[in-house]
C-alpha positions as MATLAB code, in Angstrom:
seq = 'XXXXXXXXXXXXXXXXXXXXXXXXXXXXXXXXXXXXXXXXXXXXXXXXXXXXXXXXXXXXXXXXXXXXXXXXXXXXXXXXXXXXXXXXXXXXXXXXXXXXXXXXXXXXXXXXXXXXXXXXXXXXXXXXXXXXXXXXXXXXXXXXXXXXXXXXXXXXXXXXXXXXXXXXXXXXXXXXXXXXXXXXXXXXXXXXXXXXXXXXXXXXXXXXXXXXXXXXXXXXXXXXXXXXXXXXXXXXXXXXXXXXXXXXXXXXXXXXXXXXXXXXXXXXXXXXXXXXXXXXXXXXXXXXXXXXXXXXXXXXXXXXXXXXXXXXXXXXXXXXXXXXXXXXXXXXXXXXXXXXXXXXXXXXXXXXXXXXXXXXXXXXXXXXXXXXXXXXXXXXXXXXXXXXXXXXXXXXXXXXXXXXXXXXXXXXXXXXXXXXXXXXXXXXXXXXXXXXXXXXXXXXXXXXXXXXXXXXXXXXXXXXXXXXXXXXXXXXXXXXXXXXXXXXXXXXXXXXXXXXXXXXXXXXX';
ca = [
    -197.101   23.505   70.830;
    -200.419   22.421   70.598;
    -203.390   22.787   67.937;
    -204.920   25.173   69.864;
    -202.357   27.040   70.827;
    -201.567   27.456   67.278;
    -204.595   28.694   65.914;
    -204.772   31.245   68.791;
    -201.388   32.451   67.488;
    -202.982   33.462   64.430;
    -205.087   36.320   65.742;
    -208.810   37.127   66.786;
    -209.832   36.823   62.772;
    -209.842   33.606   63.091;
    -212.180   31.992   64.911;
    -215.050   33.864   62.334;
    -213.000   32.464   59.853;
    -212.927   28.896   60.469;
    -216.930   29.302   61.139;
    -217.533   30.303   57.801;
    -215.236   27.694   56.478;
    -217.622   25.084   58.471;
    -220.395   26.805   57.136;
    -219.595   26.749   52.675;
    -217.440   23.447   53.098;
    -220.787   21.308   51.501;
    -221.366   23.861   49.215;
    -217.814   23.374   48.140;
    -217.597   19.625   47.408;
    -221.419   19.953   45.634;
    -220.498   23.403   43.318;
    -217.745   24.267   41.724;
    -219.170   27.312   40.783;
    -218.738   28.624   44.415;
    -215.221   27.880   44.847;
    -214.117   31.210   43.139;
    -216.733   32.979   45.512;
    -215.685   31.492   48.240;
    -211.734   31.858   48.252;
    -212.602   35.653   47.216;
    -214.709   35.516   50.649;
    -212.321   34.023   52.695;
    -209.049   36.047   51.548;
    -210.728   39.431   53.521;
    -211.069   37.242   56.302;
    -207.572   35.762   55.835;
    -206.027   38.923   55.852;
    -207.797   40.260   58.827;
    -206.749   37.072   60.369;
    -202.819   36.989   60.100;
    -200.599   39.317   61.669;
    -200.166   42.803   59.943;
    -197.042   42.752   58.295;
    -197.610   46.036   56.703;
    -193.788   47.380   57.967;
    -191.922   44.642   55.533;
    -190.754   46.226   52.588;
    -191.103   43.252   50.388;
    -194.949   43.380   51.073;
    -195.103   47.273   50.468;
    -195.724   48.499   47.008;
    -194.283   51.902   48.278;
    -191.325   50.583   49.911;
    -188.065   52.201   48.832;
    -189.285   55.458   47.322;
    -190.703   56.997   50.105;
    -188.957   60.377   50.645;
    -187.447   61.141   54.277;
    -188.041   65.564   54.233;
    -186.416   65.925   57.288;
    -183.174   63.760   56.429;
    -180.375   66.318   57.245;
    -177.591   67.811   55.037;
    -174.732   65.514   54.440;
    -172.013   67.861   53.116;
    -169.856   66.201   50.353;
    -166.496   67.514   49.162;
    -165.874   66.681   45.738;
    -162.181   67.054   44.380;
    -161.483   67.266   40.372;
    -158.413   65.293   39.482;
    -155.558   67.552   38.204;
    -156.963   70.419   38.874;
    -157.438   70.045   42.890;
    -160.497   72.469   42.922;
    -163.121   71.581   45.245;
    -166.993   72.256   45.733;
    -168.866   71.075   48.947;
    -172.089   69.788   47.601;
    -175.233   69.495   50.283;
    -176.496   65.422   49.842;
    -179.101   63.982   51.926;
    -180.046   60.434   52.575;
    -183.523   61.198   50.851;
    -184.852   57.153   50.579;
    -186.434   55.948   53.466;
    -184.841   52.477   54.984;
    -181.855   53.149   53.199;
    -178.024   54.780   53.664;
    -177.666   55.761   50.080;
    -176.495   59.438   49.498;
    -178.261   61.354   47.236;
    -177.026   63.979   44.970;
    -179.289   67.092   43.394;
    -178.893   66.521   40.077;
    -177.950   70.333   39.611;
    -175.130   69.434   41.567;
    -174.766   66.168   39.861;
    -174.055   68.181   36.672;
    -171.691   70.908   37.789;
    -169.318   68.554   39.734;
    -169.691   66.458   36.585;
    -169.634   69.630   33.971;
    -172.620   67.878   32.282;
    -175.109   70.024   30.535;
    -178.995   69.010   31.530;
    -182.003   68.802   29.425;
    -185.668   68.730   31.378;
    -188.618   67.249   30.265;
    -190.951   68.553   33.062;
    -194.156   66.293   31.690;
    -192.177   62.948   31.822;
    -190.105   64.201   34.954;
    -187.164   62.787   32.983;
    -183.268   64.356   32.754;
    -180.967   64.390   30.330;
    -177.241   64.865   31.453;
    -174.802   66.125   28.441;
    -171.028   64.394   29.992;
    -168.589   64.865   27.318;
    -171.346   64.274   24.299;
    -172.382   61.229   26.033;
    -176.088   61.538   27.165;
    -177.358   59.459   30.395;
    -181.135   59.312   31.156;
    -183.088   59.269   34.650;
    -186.395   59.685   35.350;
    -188.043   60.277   38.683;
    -188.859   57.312   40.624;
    -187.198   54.842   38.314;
    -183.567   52.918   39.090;
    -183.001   52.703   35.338;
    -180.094   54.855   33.917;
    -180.296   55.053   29.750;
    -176.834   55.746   28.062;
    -173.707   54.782   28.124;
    -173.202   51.169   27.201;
    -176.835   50.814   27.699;
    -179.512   50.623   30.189;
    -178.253   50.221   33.926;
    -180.217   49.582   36.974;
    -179.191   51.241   39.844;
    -180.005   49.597   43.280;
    -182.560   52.140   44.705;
    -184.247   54.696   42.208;
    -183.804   58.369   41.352;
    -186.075   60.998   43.850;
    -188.238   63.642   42.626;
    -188.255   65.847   45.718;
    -188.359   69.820   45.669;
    -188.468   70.588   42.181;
    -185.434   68.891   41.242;
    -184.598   64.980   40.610;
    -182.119   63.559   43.158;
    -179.479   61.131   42.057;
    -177.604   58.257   44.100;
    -174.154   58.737   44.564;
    -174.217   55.037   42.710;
    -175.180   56.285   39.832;
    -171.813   58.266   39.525;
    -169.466   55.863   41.164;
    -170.996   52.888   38.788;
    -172.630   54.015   35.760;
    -171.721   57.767   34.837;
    -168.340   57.493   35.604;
    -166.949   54.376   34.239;
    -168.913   55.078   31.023;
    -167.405   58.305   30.639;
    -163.446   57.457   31.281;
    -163.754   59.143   34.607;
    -162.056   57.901   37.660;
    -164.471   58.295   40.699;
    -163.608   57.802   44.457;
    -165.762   58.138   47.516;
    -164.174   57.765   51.118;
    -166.772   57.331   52.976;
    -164.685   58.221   56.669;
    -164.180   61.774   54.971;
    -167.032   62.107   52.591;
    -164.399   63.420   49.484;
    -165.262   62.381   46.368;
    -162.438   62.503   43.409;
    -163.179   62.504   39.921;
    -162.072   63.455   36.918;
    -159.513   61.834   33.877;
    -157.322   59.314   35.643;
    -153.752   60.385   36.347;
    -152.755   57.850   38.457;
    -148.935   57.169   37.480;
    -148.420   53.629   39.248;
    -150.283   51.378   36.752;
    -150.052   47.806   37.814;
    -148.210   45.287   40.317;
    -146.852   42.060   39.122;
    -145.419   39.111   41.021;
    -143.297   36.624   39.195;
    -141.839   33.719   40.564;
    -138.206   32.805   39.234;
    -136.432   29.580   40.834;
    -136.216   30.314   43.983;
    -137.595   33.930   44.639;
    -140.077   36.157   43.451;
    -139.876   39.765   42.421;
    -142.746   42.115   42.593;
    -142.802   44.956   39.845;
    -144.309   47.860   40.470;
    -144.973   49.182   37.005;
    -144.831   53.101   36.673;
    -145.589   55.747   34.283;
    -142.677   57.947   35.246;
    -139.363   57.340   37.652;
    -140.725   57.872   40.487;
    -139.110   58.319   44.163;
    -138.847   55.309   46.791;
    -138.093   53.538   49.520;
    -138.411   50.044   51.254;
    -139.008   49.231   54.646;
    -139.464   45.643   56.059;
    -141.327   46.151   59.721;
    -141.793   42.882   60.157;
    -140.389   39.757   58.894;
    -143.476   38.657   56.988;
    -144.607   42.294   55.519;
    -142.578   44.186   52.949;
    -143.583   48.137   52.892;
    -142.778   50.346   49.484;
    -143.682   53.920   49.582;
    -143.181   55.668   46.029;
    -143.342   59.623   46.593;
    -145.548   61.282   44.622;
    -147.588   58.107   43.417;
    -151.015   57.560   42.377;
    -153.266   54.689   41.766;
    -156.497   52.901   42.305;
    -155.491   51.580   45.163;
    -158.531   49.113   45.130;
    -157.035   47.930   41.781;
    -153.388   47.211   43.149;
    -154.945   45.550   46.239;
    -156.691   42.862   43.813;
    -153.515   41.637   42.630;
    -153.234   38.305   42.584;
    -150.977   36.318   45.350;
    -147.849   34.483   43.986;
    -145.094   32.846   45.087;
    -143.746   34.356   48.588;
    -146.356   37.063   48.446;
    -149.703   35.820   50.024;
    -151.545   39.822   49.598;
    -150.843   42.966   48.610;
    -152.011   46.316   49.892;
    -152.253   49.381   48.786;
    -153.281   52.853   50.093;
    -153.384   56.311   49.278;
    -151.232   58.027   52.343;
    -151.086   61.868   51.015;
    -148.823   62.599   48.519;
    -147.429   59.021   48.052;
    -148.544   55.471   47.504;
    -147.891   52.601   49.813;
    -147.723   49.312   48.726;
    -147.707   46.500   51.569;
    -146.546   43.282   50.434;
    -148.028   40.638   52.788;
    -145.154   37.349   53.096;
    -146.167   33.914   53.290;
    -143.888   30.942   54.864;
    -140.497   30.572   53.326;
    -140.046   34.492   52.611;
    -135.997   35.184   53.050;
    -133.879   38.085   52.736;
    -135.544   41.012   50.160;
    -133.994   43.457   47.974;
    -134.979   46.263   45.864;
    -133.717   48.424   42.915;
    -134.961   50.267   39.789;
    -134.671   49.257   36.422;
    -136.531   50.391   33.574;
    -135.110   54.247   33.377;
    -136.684   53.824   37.384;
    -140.150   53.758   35.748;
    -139.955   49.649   37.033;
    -139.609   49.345   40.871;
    -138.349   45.486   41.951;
    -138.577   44.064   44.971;
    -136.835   40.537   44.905;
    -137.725   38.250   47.580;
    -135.096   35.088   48.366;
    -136.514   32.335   49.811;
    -135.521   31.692   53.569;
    -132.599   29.452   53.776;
    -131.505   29.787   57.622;
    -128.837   31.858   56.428;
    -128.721   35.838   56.716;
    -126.409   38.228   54.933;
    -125.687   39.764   58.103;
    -124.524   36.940   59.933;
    -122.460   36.005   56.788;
    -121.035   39.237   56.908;
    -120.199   39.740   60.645;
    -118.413   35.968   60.588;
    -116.049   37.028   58.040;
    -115.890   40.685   59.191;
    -114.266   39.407   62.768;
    -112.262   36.507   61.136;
    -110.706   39.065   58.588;
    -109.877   41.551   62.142;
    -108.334   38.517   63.643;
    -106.279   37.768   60.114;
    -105.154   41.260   59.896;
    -104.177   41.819   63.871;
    -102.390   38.402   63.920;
     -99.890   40.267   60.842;
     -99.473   43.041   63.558;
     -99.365   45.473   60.874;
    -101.963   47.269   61.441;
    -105.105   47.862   63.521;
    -108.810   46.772   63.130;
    -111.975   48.184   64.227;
    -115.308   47.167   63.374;
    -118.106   49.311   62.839;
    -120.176   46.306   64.962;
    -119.657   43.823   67.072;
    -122.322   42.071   67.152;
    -125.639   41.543   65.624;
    -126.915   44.989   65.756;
    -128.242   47.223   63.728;
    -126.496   50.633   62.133;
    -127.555   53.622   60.418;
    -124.960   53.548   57.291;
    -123.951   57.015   57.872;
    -122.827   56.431   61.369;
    -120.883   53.275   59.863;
    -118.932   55.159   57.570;
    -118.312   58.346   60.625;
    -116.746   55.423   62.751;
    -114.348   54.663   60.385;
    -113.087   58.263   60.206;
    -113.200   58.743   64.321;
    -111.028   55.920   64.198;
    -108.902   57.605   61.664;
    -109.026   54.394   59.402;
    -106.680   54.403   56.361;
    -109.109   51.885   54.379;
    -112.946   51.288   54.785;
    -114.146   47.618   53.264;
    -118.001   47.169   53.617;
    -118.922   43.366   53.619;
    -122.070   42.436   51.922;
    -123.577   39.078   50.168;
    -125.548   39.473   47.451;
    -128.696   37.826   45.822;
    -130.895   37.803   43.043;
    -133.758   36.131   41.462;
    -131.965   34.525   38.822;
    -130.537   31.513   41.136;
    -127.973   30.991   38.584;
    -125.725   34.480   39.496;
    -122.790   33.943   41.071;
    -119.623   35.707   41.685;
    -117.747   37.897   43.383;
    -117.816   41.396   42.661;
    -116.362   44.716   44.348;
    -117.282   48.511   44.121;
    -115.551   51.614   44.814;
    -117.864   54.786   45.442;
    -119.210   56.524   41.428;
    -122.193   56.934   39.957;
    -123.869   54.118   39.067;
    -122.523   53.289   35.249;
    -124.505   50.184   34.747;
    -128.354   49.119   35.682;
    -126.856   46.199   37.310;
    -124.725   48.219   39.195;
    -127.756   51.026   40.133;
    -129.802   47.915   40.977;
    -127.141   46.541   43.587;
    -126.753   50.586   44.959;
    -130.481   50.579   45.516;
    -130.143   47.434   47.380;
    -127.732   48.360   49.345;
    -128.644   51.741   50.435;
    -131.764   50.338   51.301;
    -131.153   47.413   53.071;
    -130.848   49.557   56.357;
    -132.270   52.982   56.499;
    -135.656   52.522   54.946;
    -134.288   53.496   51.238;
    -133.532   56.488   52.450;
    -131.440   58.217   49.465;
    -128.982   61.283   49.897;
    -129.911   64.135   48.153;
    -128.464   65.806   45.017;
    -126.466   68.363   46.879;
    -125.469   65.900   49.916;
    -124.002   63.674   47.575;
    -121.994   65.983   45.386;
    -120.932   67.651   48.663;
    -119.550   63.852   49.844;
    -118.712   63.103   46.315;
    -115.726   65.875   46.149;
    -114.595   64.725   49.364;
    -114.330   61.247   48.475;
    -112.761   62.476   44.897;
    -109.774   62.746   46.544;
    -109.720   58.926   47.349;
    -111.148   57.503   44.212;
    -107.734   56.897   42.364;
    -106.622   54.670   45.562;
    -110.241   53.216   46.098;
    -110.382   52.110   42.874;
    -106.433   50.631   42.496;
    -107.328   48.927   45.345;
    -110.951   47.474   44.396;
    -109.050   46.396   41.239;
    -105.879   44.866   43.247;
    -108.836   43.193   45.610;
    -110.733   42.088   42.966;
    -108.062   40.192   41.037;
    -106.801   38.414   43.452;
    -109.917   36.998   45.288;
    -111.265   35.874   41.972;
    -107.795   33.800   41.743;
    -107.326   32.343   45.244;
    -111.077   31.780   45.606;
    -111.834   29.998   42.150;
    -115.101   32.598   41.881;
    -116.367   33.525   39.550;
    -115.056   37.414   38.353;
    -118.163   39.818   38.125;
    -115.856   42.772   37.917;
    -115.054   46.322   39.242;
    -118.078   48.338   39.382;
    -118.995   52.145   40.646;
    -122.124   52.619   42.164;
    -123.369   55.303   44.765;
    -123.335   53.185   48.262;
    -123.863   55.901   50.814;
    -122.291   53.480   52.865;
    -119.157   55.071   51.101;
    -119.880   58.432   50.380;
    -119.006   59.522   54.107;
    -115.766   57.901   54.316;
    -112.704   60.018   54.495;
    -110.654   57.247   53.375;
    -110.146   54.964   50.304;
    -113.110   52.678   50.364;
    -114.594   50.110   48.826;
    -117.579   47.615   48.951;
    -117.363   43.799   48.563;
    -120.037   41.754   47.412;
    -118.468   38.104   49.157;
    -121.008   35.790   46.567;
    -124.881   34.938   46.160;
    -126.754   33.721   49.030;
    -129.416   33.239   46.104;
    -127.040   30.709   44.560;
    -127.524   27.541   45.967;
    -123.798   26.507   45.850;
    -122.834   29.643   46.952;
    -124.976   29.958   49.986;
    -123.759   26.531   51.113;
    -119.817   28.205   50.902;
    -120.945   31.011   52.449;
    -122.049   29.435   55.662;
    -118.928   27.258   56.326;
    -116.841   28.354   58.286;
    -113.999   27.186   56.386;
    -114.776   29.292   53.564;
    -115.377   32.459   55.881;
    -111.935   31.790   57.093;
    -110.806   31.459   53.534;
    -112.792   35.017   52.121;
    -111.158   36.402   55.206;
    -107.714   35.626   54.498;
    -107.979   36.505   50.818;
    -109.150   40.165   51.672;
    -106.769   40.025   54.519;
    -103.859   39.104   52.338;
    -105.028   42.020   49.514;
    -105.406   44.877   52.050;
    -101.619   43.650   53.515;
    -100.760   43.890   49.824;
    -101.827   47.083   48.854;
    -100.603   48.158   52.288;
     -96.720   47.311   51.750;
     -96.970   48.578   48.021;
     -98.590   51.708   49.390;
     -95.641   51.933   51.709;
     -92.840   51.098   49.313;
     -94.027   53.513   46.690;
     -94.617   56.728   49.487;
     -90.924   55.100   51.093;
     -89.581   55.714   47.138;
     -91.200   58.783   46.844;
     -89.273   60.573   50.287;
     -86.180   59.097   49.190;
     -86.049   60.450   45.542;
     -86.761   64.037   47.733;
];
């Protein structure tokens, strides 16, 4: 660009301008005196000479409290906590240049239940929340009260008689002084306030050798249920939660968990956990009374329960045929998934005389180990609620029976519970010995994996793929062929007593 060019870019001012510059210059290096005269002289000229920039805010003294009349009605809905009750409030988006809703503050007050003193003279309010006073005046962006003074980001409006407040002033000032929780969805223009009763206070994520639980802390037991969509995104949905979700979202990333999310979806809360590399197998239980929701996370080691469980699931068939005693079916025959209610309705259209679920356990103390087998109860330990959880979660979402299905399934499995649980005993026992495991014990729990078996039935936990000894074991094949054999060998057992003792009992007819 050249001179010329850029002095013409300066506007028609300035050619007058640089003649009177021409003009005063000797005056200037001979008198001081002048200089003051002469700037004041040339800033008119200056002014007239550069563009007019008169739109920019920054240069306009008037910018951000000039009053749009015509901005329409933006009709709020704002929801008391606990109560549910609900006023529609008219707010307009008063300021000029701006998207900030403002609220009259008569309407400010009564969605707040604030009382409101006037001082006409000073165009100043007073708003009475709870015995805790907050002070606006009319074109100003500072709020008095509360911890102190607060500066809003555009000022309070003195249009039509009445002062008009940004919804800012409730969301950050008003309510956090006064205990309130406030919310404002935006997509649905609701705004919730009122005394928190959120019941899901916190998340936590602790990492423990070789996994990581998540706690989801709650005020009460709450309802739940785990999903996993996808292999790197853990979903909990606890019925009838409530929360800042904002709050839970900030927690911070540990171990396998790289984010969490949470939303408000209706009556429940949903938590997304958000996996990072090296995420395995998850499970999740209840301890706490159920006020403490745990999702443990294993980290991946190549090697899935469910292949685990299939291998020795078809070696045991092929153990048990090969006896020709008795016949085998399996409730899959390959890697597929199964709703565990149409596992257990297999069994009994195959008329089965003994149901064995196959599972591997884990948890995120890497040092458990052991082998451990159930027979269908109530739950009499948290360890034992804790595995149930797991279990009935692993495949249908969490999804729990309810209080009248299971006593109805319950009774019908009552009649099997003296053999299931001679038999989860006999099992138990003897794997423990010919395996060198370590003995966790009988245990009762409420699989529902069980509950719809018309059959003796039981539930074997094989060992801890969270164990690093244990996970090696459990993918050999050697050792499959070995668990196989062992619960082969029991089931033949208990079989042949079974038939002696109902033999004795015809003959002493």
């Amino acid at each position: 660009m050249t001179r010329s060019a850029a002095y013409c870019s300066l506007g028609s001012g300035w050619p007058a301008c640089r003649a009177l510059v021409r003009t005063i210059a000797p005056y200037l290096r001979a008198r001081p005196l002048y200089v003051f005269l002469v700037v004041a002289a040339v800033l008119p000229l200056l002014a007239a000479a550069l563009p007019a920039h008169a739109a920019d805010s920054y240069l306009d003294p008037l910018a951000w409290t000039r009053i749009d009349a015509r901005a329409p009605v933006v009709n709020l809905v704002v929801e008391q906590r606990g109560t549910r009750q609900t006023q529609t409030v008219g707010a307009r988006r008063l300021l000029e240049g701006s998207r900030e809703i403002y609220v009259r503050s008569a309407d400010f007050a009564t969605a707040l239940r604030a009382g409101r003193f006037w001082q006409d003279t000073l165009r100043r309010l007073d708003l009475d929340v709870g015995g805790k006073v907050f002070t606006v005046t009319g074109g100003s962006r500072v709020v008095m009260g509360g911890p102190g003074e607060s500066l809003l980001p555009v000022p309070v409006l003195d249009h039509a008689g009445d002062l008009w407040l940004p919804l800012d002033a409730l969301l950050r000032v008003v309510g956090p002084a006064t205990g309130l929780e406030v919310a404002f969805d935006a997509g649905t223009g609701r705004v919730t306030l009122g005394p928190s009763d959120d019941n899901v206070e916190k998340v936590t994520i602790e990492t423990l050798g070789h996994s990581t639980a998540v706690h989801l802390r709650c005020r009460d037991p709450l309802g739940w249920s785990v999903e996993r969509p996808a292999f790197d995104q853990v979903t909990v949905s606890l019925r009838s939660g409530r929360a800042n979700a904002a709050a839970l979202s900030a927690t911070p990333a540990a171990g396998f968990v790289r984010a969490v999310e949470a939303r408000q979806d209706a009556d429940r809360l949903v938590v997304t956990l958000r996996l990072g590399d090296g995420a395995g197998e998850h499970r999740a239980y209840a301890a706490d009374g159920g006020r403490d929701v745990v999702v443990v996370l294993a980290a991946a080691a190549g090697i899935m329960e469910k292949d685990v469980n299939l291998a020795v699931a078809r070696e045991l068939k092929q153990y048990l045929e090969r006896s020709g005693e008795l016949d085998v079916v399996l409730t899959r025959q390959r890697d597929e998934a199964m709703d565990l209610d149409a596992r257990a309705e297999a069994a009994n259209a195959a008329g089965g005389d003994l149901f064995i679920s196959l599972h591997c356990n884990s948890w995120f103390d890497d040092q458990a180990r052991g082998f451990e087998t159930y027979f269908l109860s109530p739950a009499s330990s948290d360890w034992a609620r804790s595995v149930e959880a797991a279990e009935n979660g692993a495949s249908d979402g969490g999804r729990e029976p309810g209080d009248v299905e299971f006593i109805v399934w319950e009774l019908v499995q009552n009649r099997y519970i003296t053999r299931s649980s001679q038999f989860a005993e006999y099992l138990q026992a003897r794997a423990c010995r010919e395996l060198g495991s370590p003995d966790r014990g009988v245990r009762q729990a409420g699989f529902r994996v069980l509950v719809g078996a018309y059959m003796p039935a039981v539930l074997v936990e094989l060992g801890f793929l969270s164990h690093a000894d244990e996970e090696m074991r459990l993918d050999e094949r050697s050792y499959q062929r070995q668990l196989a054999r062992t619960i082969g060998d029991a089931v033949l057992g208990f079989a042949r007593t079974a038939a002696t003792a109902g033999a004795g009992t015809e003959a002493s007819r």
